[in-house]
N, C-alpha and C positions, 0 to 999 in steps of 0.2 A: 225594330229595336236594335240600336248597336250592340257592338261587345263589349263596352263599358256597362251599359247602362242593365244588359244579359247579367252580368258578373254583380251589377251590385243586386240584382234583384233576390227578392228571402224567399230562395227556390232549394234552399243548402240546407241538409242536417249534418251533425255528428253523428257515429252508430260503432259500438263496440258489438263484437264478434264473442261467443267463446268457441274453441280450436279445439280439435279432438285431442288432441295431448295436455287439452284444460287450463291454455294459456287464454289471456285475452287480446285481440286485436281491435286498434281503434283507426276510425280512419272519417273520412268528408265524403261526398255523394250529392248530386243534384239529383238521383234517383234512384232511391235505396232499392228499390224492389231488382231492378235491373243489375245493379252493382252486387246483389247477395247475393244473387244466381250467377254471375261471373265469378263471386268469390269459389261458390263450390262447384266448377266449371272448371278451377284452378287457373283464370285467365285475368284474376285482379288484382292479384299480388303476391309475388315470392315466396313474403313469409307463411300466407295461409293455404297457395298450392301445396305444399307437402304438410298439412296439418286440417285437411277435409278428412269429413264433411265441418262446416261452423254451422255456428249457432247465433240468430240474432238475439241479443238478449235486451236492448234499450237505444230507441234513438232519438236527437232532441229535439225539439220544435222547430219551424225550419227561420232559417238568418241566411244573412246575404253571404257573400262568399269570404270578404276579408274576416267578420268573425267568428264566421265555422273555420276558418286555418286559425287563427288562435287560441281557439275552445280543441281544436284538436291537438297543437301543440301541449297546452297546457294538461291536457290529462295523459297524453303520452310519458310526460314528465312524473307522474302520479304514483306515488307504490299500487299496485295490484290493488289493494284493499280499499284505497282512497277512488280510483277510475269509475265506479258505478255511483259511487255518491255523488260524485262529481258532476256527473254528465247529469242524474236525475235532475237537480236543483237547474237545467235549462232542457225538461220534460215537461214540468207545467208549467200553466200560465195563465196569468188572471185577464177575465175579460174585464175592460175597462169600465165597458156598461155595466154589467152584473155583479161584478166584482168574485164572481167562481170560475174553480179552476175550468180549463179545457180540460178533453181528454190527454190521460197517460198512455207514451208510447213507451210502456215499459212489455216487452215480449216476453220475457222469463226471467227466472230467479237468477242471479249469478253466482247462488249459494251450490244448488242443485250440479253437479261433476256428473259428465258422461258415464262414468264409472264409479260406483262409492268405494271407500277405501275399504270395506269391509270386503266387496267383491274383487278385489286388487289383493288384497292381502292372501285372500283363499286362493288365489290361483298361484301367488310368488312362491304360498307354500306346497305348491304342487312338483315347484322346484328348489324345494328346500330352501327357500332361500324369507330370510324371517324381511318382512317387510319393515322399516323404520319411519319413512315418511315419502312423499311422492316429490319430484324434482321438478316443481313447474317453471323454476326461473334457469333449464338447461332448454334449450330448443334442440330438436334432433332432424336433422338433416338427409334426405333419400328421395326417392322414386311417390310419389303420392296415392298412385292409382294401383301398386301395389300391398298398401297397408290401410286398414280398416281405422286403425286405435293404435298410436302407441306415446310412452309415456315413460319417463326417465323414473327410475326408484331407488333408493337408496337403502340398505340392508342395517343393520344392527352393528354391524361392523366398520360401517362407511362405507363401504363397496357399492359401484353404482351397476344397475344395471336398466337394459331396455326391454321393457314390456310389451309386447307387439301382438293386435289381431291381426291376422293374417286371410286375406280371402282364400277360399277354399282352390278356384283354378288357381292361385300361386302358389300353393301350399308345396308341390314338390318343388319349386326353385328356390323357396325358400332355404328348402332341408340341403338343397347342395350346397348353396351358400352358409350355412351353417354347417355342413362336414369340412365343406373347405377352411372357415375358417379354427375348427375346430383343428384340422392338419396341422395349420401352421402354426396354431398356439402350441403345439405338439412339441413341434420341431424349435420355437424359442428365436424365430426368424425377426431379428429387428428393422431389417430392412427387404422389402419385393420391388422387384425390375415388372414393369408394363408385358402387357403381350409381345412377343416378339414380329414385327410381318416377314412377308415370303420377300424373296428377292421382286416379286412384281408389287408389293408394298399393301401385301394383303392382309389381314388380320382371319383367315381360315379359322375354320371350329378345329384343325386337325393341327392347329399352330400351336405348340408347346409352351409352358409358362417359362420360363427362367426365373429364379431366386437366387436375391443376393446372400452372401455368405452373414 
């Protein structure tokens, strides 16, 4: 088989992800099983390395390749709300003979949040802070494999902040990055200079920070 004739063949699905911070990911696949496991392997895309584990929640019947890139364009286009309806309506599909549906490749509800806001709420208020609504249209940005869950929240006041499971062996780096930055909000520092290196262009643990004024 050439590469043309590879490309048109209906070896292709769509498949939307949900992200531990409770966004959705949409994306194409010649083989979803393989692609899933790279997704939470963090080795299939950017946006969903730093927002493992995912979740598959629905993928469609399989089509050639030019319109799984279209179907996946068009729901990426999609508000949140519209992207599962969407994709469903090319989940079934009627046999010609029998005229009943195939099976649904629906995996889970996209109603259903890793976390319920009820359990989000009781923990914000552990840190006084009144929960208002959850921020799934902010993405948060860091290190993957050191964060279990986390999730932007927004307070009663507007004030945002991030909500973070933390695995237990990062649990003390966590806290010094949280005194550190607890120091500097202290101190009212609008701007910080990098690590400094040695004269041999080293970045040592015994290298002092400098802060700009």
């Amino acid at each position: 088989m050439n590469i043309k004739a590879k490309q048109k063949s209906k070896v292709w699905v769509v498949y939307i992800l949900r992200c531990s911070d409770d966004s959705l990911y949409t994306g194409m696949t010649n083989n979803i099983e393989r692609r899933f496991a790279a997704h939470n392997k963090g080795v299939a895309a950017k946006y969903t390395r730093s927002r493992r584990p995912v979740k598959l929640l629905v993928t469609s019947v399989k089509m050639d390749r030019s319109d799984a890139m279209r179907l996946e364009i068009k729901i990426k286009k999609l508000p949140r709300v519209k992207k599962i309806t969407a994709l469903e309506k090319h989940v079934t599909k009627r046999s010609s003979a029998t005229g009943k549906k195939s099976k649904v490749h629906i995996h889970a509800k996209e109603e259903t949040p890793l976390f319920s806001k009820k359990t989000l709420k009781a923990i914000a208020d552990l840190w006084h802070v009144r929960l208002k609504k959850l921020r799934r249209d902010i993405s948060i940005q860091g290190s993957p494999e050191r964060s279990v869950f986390r999730v932007v929240i927004e307070d009663e006041n507007g004030k945002l902040f991030v909500l973070e499971q933390v695995p237990l062996k990062f649990l003390d780096l966590k806290r010094k990055i949280a005194g550190t930055l607890d120091f500097l909000s202290e101190k009212n520092l609008a701007h910080i200079q990098p690590y400094l290196a040695d004269k041999k262009g080293s970045m040592s643990s015994n290298t002092k920070m400098v802060f700009g004024k």
